[in-house]
PAKOLKE-790489 format. One record per atom (N, C-alpha, C): residue in three letters; x negated, y, z. Coordinates in steps of 0.1 Angstrom, whole numbers, padded with zeros to 4 digits, always signed. Example, Ala and Ser with C-alpha at 12.3 -4.5 7.8 and 13.67 -1.06 7.14 Angstrom:
REM PAKOLKE-790489
Ala-0132-0057+0078;Ala-0123-0045+0078;Ala-0132-0033+0078;Ser-0128-0022+0071;Ser-0137-0011+0071;Ser-0129+0000+0079;
***
This chain:
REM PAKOLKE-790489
Unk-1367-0126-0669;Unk-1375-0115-0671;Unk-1371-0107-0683;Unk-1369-0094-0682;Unk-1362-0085-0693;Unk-1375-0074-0694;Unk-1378-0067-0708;Unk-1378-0058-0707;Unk-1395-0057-0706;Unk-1403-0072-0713;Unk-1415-0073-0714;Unk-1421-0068-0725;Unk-1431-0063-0727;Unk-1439-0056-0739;Unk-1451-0063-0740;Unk-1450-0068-0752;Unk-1457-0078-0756;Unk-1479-0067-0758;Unk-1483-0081-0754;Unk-1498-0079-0749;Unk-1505-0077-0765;Unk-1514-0069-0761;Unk-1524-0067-0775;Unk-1532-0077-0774;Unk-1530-0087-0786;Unk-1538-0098-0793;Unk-1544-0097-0809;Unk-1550-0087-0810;Unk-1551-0087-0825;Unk-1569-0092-0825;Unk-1565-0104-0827;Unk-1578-0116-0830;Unk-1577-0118-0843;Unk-1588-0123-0849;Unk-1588-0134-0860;Unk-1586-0141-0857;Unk-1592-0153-0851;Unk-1589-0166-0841;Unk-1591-0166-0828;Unk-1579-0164-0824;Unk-1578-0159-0805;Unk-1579-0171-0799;Unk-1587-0175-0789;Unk-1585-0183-0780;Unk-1583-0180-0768;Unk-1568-0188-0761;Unk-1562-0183-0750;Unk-1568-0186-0734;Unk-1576-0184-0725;Unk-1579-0195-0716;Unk-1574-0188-0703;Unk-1576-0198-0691;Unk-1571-0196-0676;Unk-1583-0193-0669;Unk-1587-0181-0662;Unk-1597-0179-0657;Unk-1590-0180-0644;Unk-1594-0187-0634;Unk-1593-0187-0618;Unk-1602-0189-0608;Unk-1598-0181-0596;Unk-1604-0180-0581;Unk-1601-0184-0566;Unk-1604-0196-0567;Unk-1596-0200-0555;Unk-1603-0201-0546;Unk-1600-0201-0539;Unk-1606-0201-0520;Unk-1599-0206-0506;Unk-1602-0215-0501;Unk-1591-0217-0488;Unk-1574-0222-0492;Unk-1575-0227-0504;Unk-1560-0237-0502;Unk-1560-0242-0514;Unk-1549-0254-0514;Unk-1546-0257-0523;Unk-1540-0250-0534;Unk-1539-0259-0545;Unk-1535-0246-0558;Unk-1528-0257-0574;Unk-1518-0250-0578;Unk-1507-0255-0590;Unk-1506-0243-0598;Unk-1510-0244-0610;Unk-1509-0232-0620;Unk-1501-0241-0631;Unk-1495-0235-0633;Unk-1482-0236-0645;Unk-1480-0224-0656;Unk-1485-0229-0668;Unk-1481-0215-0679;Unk-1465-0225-0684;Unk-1457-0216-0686;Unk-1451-0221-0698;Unk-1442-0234-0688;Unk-1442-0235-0677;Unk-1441-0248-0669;Unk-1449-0262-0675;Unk-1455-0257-0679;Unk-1467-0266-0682;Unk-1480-0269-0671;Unk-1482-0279-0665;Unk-1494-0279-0658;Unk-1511-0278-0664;Unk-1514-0264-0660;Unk-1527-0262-0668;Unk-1541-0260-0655;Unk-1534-0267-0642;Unk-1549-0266-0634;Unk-1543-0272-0618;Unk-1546-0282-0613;Unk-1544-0285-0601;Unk-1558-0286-0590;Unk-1556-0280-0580;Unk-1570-0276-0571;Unk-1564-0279-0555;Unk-1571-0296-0554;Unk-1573-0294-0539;Unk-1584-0294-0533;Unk-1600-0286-0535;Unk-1604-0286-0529;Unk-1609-0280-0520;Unk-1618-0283-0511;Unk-1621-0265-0501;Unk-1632-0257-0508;Unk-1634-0248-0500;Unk-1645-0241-0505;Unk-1638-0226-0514;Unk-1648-0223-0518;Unk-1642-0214-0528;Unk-1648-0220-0545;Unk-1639-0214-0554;Unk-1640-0225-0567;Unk-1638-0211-0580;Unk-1646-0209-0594;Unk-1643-0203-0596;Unk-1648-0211-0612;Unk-1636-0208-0620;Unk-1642-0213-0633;Unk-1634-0209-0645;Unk-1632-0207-0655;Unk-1625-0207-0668;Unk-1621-0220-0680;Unk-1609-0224-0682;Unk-1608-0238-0692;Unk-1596-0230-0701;Unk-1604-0234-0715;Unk-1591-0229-0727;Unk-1574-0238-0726;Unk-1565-0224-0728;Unk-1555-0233-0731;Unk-1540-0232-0741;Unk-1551-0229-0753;Unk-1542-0220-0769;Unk-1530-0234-0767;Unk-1531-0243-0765;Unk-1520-0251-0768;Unk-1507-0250-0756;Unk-1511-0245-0747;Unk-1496-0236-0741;Unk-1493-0225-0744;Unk-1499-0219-0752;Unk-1490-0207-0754;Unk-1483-0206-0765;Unk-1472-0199-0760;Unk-1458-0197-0773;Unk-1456-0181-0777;Unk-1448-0184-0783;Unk-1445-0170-0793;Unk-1435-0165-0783;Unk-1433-0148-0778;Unk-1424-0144-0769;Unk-1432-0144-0758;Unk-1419-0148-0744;Unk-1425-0143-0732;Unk-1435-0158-0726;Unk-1446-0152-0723;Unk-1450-0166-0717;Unk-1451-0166-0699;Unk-1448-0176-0694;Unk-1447-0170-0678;Unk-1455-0182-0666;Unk-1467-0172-0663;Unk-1474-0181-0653;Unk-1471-0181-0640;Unk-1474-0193-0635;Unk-1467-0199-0623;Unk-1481-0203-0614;Unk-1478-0196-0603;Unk-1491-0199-0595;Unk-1481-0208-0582;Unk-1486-0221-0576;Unk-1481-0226-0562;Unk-1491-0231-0552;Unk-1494-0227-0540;Unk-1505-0227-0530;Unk-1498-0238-0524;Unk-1506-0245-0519;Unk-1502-0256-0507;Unk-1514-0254-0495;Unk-1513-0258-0483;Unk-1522-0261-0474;Unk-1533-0273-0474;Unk-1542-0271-0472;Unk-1551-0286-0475;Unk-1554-0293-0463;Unk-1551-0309-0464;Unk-1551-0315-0452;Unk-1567-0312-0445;Unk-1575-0309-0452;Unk-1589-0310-0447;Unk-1586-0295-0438;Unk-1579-0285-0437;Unk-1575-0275-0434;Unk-1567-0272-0422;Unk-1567-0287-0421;Unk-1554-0293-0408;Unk-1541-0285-0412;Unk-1538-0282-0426;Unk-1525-0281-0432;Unk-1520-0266-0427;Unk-1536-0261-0428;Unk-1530-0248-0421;Unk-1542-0236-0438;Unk-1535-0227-0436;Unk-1543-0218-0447;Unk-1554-0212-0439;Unk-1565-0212-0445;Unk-1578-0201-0437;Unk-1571-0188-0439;Unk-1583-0179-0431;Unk-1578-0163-0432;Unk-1586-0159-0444;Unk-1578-0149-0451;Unk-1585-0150-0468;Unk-1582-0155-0479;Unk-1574-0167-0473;Unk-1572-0180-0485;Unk-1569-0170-0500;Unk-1572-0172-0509;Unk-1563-0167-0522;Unk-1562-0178-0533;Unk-1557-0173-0548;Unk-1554-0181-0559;Unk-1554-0168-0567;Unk-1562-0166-0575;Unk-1563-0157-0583;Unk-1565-0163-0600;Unk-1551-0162-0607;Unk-1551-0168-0621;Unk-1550-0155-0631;Unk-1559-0160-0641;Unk-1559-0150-0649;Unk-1557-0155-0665;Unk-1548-0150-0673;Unk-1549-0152-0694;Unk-1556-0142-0700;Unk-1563-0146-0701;Unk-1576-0140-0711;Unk-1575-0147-0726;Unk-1584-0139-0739;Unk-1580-0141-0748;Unk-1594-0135-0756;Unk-1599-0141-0761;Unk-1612-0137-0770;Unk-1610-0139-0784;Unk-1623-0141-0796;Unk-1625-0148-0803;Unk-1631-0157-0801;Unk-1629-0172-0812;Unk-1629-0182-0813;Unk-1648-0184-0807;Unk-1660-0179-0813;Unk-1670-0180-0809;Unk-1679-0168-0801;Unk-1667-0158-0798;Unk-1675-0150-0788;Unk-1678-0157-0773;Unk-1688-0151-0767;Unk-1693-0153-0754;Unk-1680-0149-0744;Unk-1680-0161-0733;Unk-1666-0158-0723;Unk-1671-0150-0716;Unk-1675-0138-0717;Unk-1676-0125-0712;Unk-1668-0114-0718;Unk-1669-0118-0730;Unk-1661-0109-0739;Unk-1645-0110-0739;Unk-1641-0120-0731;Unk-1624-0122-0728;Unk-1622-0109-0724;Unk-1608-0109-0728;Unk-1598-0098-0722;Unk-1586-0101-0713;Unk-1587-0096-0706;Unk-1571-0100-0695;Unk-1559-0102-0699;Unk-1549-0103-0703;Unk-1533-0103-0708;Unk-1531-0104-0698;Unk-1531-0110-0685;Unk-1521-0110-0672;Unk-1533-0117-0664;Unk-1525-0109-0652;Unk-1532-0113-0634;Unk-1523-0113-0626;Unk-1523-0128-0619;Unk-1517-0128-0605;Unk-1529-0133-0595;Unk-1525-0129-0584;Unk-1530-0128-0569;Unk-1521-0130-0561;Unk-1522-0145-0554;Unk-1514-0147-0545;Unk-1521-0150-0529;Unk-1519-0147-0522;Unk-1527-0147-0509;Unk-1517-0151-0496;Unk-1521-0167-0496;Unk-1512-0175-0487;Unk-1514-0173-0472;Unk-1520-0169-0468;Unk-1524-0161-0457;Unk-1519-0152-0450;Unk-1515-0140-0463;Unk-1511-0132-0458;Unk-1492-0130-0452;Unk-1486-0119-0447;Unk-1475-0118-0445;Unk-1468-0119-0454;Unk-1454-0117-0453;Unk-1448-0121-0468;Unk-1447-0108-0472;Unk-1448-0097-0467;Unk-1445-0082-0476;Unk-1463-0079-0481;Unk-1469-0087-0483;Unk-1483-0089-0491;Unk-1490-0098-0497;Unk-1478-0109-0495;Unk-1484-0122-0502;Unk-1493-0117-0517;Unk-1489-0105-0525;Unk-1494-0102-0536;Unk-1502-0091-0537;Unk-1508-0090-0526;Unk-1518-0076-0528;Unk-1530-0080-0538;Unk-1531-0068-0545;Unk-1543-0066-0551;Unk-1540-0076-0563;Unk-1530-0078-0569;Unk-1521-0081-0583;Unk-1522-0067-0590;Unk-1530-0069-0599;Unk-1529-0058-0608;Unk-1519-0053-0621;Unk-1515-0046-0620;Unk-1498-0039-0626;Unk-1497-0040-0635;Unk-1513-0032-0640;Unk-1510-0030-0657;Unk-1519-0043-0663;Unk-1524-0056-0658;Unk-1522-0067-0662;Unk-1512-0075-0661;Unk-1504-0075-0671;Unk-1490-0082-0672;Unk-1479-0070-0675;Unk-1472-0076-0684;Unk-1460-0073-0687;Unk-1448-0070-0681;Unk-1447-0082-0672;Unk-1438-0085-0663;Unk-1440-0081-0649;Unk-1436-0080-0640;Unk-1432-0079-0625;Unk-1441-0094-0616;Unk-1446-0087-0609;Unk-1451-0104-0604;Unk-1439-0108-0596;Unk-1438-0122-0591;Unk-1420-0120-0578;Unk-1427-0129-0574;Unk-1426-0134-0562;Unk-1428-0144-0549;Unk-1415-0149-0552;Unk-1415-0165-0555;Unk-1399-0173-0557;Unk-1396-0184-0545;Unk-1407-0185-0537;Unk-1400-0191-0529;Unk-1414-0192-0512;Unk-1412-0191-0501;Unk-1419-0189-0494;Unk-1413-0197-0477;Unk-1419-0203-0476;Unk-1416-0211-0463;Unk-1430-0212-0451;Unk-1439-0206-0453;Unk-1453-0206-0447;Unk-1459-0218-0452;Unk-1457-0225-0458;Unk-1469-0235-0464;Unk-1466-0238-0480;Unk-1452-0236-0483;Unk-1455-0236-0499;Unk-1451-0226-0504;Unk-1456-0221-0511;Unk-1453-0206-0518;Unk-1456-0208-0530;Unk-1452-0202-0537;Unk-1445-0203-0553;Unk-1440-0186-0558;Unk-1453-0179-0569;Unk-1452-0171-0576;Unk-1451-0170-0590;Unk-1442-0160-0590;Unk-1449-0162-0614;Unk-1450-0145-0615;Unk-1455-0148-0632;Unk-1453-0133-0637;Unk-1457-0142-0649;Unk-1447-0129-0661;Unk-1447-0130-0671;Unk-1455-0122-0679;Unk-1460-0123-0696;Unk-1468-0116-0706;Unk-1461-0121-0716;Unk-1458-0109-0728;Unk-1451-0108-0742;Unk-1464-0111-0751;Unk-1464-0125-0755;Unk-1475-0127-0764;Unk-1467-0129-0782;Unk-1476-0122-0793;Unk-1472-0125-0806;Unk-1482-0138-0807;Unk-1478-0150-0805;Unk-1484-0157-0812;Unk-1491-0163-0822;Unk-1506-0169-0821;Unk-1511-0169-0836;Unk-1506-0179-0844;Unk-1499-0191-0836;Unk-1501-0206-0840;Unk-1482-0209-0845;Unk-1482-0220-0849;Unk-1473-0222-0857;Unk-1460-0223-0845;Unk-1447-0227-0845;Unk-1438-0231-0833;Unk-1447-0243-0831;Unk-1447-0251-0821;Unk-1451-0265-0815;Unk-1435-0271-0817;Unk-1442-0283-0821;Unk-1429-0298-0823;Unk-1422-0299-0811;Unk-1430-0298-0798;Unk-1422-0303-0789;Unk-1411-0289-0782;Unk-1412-0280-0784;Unk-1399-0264-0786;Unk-1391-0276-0790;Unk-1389-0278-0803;Unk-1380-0284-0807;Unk-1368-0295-0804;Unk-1381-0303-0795;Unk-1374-0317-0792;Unk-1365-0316-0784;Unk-1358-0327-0776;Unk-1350-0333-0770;Unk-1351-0328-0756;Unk-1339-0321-0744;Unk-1347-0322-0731;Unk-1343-0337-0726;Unk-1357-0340-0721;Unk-1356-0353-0715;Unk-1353-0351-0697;Unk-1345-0366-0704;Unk-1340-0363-0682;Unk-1344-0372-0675;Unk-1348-0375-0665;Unk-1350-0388-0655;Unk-1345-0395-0654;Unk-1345-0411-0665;Unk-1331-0417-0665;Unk-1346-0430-0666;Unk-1337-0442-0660;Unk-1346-0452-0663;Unk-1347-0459-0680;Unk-1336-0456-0681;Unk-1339-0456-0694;Unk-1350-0451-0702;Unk-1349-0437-0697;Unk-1362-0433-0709;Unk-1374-0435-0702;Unk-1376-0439-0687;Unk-1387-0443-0681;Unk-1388-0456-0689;Unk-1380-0467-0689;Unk-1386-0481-0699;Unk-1390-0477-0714;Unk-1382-0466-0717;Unk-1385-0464-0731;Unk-1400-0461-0734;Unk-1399-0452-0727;Unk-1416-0450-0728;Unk-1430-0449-0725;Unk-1423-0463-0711;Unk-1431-0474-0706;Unk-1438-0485-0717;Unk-1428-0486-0729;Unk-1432-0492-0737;Unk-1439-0488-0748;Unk-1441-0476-0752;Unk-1448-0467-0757;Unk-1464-0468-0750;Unk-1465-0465-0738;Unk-1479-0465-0731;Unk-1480-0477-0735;Unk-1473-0486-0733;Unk-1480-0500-0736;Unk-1483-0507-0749;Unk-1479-0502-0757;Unk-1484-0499-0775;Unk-1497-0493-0778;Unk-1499-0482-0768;Unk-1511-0474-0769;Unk-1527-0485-0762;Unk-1518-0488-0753;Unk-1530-0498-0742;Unk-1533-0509-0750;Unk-1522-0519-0759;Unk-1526-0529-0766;Unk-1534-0526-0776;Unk-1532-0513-0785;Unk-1543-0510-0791;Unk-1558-0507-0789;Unk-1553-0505-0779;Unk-1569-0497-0769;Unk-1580-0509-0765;Unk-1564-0519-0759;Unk-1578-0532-0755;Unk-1583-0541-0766;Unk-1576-0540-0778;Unk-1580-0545-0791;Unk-1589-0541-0800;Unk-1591-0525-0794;Unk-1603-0520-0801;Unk-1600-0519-0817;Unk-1585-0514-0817;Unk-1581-0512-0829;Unk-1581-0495-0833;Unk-1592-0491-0837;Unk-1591-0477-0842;Unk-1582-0471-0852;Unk-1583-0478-0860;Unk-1569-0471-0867;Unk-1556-0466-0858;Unk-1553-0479-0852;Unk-1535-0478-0849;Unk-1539-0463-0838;Unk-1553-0471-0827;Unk-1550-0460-0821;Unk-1550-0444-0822;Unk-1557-0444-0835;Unk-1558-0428-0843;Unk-1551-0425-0845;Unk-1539-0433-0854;Unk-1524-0431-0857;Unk-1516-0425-0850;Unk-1516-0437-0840;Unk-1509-0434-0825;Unk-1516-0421-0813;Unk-1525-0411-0819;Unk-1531-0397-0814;Unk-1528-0388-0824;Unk-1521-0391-0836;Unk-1522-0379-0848;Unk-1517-0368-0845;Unk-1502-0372-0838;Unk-1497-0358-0836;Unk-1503-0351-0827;Unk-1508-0359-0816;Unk-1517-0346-0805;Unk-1529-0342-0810;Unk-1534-0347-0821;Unk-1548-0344-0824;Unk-1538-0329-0834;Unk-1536-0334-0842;Unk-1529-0320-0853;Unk-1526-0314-0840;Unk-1519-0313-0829;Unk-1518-0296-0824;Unk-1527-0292-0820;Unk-1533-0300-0814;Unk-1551-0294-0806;Unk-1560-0288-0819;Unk-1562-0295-0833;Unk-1565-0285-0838;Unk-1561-0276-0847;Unk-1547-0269-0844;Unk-1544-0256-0845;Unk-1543-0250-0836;Unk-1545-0251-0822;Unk-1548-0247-0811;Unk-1561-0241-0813;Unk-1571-0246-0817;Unk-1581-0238-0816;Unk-1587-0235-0830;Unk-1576-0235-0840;Unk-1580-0228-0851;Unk-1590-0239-0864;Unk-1587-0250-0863;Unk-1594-0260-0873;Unk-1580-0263-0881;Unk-1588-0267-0894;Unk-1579-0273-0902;Unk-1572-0284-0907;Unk-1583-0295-0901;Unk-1580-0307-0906;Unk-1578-0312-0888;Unk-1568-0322-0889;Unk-1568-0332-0874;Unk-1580-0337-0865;Unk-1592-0342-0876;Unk-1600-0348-0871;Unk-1606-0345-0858;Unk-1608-0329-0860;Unk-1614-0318-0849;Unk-1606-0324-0843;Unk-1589-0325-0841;Unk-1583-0325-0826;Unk-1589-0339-0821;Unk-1588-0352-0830;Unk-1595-0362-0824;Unk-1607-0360-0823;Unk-1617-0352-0822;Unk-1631-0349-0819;Unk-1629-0343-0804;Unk-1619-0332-0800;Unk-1613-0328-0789;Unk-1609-0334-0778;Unk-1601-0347-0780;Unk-1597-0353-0776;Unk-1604-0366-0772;Unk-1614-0364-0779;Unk-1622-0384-0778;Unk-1619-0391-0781;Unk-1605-0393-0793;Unk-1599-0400-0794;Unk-1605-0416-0795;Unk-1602-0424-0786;Unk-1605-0440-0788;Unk-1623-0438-0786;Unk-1628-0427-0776;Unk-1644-0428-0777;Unk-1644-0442-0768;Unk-1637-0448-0761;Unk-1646-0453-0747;Unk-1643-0470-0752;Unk-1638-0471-0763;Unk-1635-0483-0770;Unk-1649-0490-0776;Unk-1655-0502-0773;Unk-1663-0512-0768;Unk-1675-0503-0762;Unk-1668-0494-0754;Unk-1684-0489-0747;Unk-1685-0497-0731;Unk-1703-0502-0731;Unk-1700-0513-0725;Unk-1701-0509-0711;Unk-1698-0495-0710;Unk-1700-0492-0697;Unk-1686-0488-0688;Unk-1678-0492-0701;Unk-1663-0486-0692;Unk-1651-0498-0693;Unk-1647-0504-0688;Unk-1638-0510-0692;Unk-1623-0505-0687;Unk-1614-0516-0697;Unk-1601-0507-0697;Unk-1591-0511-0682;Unk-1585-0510-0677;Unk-1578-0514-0665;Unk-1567-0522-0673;Unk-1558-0533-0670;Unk-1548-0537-0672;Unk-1535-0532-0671;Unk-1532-0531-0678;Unk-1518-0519-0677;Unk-1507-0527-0671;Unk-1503-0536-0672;Unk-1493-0551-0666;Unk-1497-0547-0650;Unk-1510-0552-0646;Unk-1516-0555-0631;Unk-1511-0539-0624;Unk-1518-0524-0632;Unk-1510-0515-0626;Unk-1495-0513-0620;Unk-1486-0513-0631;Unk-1478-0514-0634;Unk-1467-0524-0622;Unk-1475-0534-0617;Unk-1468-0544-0606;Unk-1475-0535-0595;Unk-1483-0531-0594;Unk-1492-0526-0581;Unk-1487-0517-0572;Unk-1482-0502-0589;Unk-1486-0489-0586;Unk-1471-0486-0584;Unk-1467-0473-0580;Unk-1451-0470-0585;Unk-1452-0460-0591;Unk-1451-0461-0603;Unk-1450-0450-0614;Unk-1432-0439-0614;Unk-1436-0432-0620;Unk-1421-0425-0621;Unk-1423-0412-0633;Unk-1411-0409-0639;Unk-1417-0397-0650;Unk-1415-0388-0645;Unk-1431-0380-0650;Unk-1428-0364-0649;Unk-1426-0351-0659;Unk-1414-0349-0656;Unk-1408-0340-0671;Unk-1414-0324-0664;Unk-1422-0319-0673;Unk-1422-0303-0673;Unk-1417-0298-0684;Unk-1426-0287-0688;Unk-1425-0277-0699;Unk-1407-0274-0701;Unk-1398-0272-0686;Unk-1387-0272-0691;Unk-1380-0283-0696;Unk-1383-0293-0693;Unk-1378-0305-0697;Unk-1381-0313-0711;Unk-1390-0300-0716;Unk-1397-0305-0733;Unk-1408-0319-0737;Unk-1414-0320-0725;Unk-1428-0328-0724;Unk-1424-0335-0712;Unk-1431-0353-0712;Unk-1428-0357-0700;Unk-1437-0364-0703;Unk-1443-0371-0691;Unk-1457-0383-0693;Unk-1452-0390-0675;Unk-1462-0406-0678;Unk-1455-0414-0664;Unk-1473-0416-0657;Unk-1465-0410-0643;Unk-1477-0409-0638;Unk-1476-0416-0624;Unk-1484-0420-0614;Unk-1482-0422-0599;Unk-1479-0414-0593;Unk-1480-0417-0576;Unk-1481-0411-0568;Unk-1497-0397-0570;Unk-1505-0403-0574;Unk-1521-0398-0571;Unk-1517-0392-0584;Unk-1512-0388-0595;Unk-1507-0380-0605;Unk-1516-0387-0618;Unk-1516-0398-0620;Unk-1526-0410-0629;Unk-1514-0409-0635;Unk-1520-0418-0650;Unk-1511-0428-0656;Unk-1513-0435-0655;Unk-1506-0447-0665;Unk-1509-0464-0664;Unk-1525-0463-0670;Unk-1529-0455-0679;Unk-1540-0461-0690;Unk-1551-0454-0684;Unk-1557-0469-0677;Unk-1569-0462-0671;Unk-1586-0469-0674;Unk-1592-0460-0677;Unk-1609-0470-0680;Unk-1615-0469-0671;Unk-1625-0477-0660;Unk-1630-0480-0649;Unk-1646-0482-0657;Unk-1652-0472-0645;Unk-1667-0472-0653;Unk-1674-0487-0645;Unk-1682-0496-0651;Unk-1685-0506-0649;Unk-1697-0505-0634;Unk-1704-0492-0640;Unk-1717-0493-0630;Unk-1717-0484-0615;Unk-1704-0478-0620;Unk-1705-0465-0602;Unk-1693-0465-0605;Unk-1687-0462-0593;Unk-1674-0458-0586;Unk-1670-0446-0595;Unk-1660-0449-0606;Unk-1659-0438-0616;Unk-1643-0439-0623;Unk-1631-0433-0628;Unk-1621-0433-0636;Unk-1619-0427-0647;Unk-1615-0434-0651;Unk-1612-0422-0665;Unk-1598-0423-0671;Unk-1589-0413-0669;Unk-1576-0410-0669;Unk-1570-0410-0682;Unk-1568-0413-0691;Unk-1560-0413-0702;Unk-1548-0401-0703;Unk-1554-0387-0706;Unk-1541-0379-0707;Unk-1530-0377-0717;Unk-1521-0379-0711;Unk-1516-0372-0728;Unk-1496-0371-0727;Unk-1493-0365-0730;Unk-1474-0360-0729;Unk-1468-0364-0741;Unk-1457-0365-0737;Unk-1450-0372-0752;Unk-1435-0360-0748;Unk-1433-0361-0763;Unk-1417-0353-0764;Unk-1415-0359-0770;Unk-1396-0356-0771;Unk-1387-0368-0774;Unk-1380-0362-0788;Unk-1381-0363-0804;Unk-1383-0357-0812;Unk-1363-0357-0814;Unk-1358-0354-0823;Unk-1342-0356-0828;Unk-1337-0368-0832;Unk-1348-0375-0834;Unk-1344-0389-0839;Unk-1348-0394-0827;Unk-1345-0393-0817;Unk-1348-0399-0800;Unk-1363-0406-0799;Unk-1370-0407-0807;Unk-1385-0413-0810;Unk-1396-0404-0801;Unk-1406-0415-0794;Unk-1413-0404-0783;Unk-1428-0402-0791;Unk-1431-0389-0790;Unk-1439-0383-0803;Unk-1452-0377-0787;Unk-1461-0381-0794;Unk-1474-0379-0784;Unk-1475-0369-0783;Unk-1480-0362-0771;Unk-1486-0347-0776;Unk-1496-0342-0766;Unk-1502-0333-0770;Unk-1510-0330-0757;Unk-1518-0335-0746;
***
């Protein structure tokens, strides 16, 4: 993408979020090749979630992907859409008061010389393009020139990581440093072991001290709570078939299943419940895998 002119952001403390509209298909939104929203359900769905910690300085480029939903008999309704939007407020105004920076509209439904109707021009910088189309997966982006408020992020920096079993053990052993801590109910180590994602989460949304990101995060909340306990990460681990998933361009990778889990999972005691342990790691210069996100 050439030739983008960067979006009016003149905030004190801007917060960046994904406003979307889905209806009749499945749905993959990608800022930044970062996964910031996966949707398979029916119906029609409409909601907004902040996400200052994907955004970078320069071009940022969102990625919309539609799938068919088996409840759908893997077919799109008439209508179907995915409507993603970057909006951008202040820190404590009302999410009414957002502003647009970019709109895509992709409409799986339609022919391919309209998959993008009703994409609005002068939201976005960039050109919307349709990148790939076969009648059931379809894959669009468009780009926005944002001046960023926040500092470069550590993981720009890092290492690109590749799909090697190697770094899958490597960092298999990592999750499992985090779990030993977790089932020990050792807060410290595990705070330690969240610092770096808590520090970017709160410059993400404008705090000064880390703590906020560990307030964001929950860091270590579900630790002797007697209503959740932790799953065994070993018993997974022989069960499940894990494999790593590298995005952000190869910056960020986390190990997940088939069902898109990790190993580190808390099982609510009294109802049928999970609780997913998120979180990405980059691979810093000193080959060391640094938490993030």
């Amino acid at each position: 993408m050439t030739n983008i002119a960067c979006a009016e952001t003149n905030y004190v403390e801007p917060v960046f979020s994904l406003e979307f509209n889905i209806n009749g298909t499945g749905a993959e939104v990608r800022l930044n090749d970062i996964p910031i929203l996966y949707h398979k359900s029916s119906g029609e769905t409409t909601s907004q979630k902040p996400i200052p910690e994907s955004i970078v300085d320069g071009v940022n480029t969102l990625k919309v992907r539609s799938f068919p939903l088996k409840k759908n008999n893997r077919e799109y309704l008439a209508g179907s859409y995915i409507e993603a939007i970057i909006s951008v407020r202040e820190k404590d105004a009302p999410l009414n008061e957002s502003k647009p920076l970019l709109q895509l509209k992709l409409n799986p439904a339609n022919d391919e010389l309209s998959l993008l109707e009703n994409t609005i021009s002068e939201l976005g910088s960039g050109e919307a393009v349709v990148l790939e189309y076969d009648g059931k997966r379809i894959v669009a982006e468009r780009g926005v020139s944002i001046k960023s408020p926040f500092p470069r992020w550590a993981w720009q920096d890092g290492q690109v990581i590749e799909d090697t079993p190697e770094n899958f053990d490597s960092l298999l052993a990592v999750y499992k440093e985090i779990w030993e801590a977790l089932n020990e109910g050792d807060k410290a180590r595990v705070q330690a072991l969240y610092d770096p994602a808590a520090q970017e989460f709160a410059i993400a949304y404008h705090y000064q001290d880390k703590k906020h990101g560990h307030r964001i995060m929950n860091t270590g909340g579900l630790i002797n709570d007697d209503d959740w306990g932790l799953a065994d990460i070993n018993v997974l681990i022989d069960k499940m078939r894990y494999r790593l998933d590298v995005f952000a361009n190869g910056k960020i990778v986390k190990i997940i299943d088939q069902d898109k889990r990790t190993p580190i999972v808390y099982y609510s005691k009294k109802v049928k419940m999970l609780n997913i342990q998120k979180f990405g790691f980059y691979k810093n210069k000193a080959g060391e895998w640094v938490m993030i996100r």
